[in-house]
C-alpha positions, 0 to 999 in steps of 0.5 A: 722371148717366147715366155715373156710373151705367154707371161705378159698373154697370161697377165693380161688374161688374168687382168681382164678376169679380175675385172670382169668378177670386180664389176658384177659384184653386187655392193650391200649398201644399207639405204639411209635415205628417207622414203620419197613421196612415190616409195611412201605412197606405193599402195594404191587402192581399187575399186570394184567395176560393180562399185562404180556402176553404182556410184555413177547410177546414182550421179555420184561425184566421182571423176573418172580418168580414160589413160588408155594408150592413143591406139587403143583409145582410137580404135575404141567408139566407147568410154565409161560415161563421163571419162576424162581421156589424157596421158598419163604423164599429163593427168595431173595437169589435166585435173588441175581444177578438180577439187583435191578432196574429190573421189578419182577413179583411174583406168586403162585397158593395161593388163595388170592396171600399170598406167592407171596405178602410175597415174594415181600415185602421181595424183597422189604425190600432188595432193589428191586424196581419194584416188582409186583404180578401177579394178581390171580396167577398161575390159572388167568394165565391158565385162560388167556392162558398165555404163558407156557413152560416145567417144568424143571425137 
């Protein structure tokens, strides 16, 4: 009785060994599904703090996106001059009556510009054409003394 006990102890161990290698292979499927908006626009471009100083020193049209986080949003008194502040998941429909063709600058205070680059792939996935980053964000903005203006409140 004894070894039919450790034969079945055995089984079950073996079993489970099975299953454990079975589930953590990994499936080699070629994808031959076409790419999405989002994987075809995966590139954004930046634009260089000093660029935009200058763009908004000379009243260029540029419409430019605060999607810094509502804590960091809060505890600042400043934005760069003009900015729209929003959500991310919400910027698209926050800039429904902006022109498409116009230029789109984002910004966060992220340390690797995640939220301002999700937003822009988000603008332009919907139709924005001339969507930028702004290179570094809020802190390279401070950095470069760019232009700033009151927080609304």
């Amino acid at each position: 009785m004894k070894l039919k006990q450790w034969i079945g102890v055995f089984a079950a161990a073996l079993t489970a060994c099975q299953t454990i290698t079975y589930a953590n292979q990994k499936v080699d499927v070629p994808s031959t599904k076409p790419q999405t908006k989002d994987e075809q626009l995966a590139k954004v471009e930046f634009i260089a703090p000093d660029e935009l100083k200058t763009k908004i020193a000379k009243n260029e049209a540029v419409t430019v996106v605060d999607l810094r986080g509502p804590s960091v949003y809060a505890q600042s008194d400043k934005t760069i001059q003009g900015a729209i502040h929003t959500k991310v998941r919400r910027v698209v429909y926050r800039l429904n009556k902006v022109p498409r063709d116009s230029e789109v600058i984002t910004y966060c205070a992220c340390p690797a510009d995640q939220a301002a680059i999700i937003a822009a792939r988000s603008l332009l996935a919907n139709g924005f054409k001339r969507v930028r980053v702004l290179k570094g964000g809020w802190n390279a903005w401070l950095q470069a003394d760019g232009q700033l203006s009151p927080r609304p409140r």
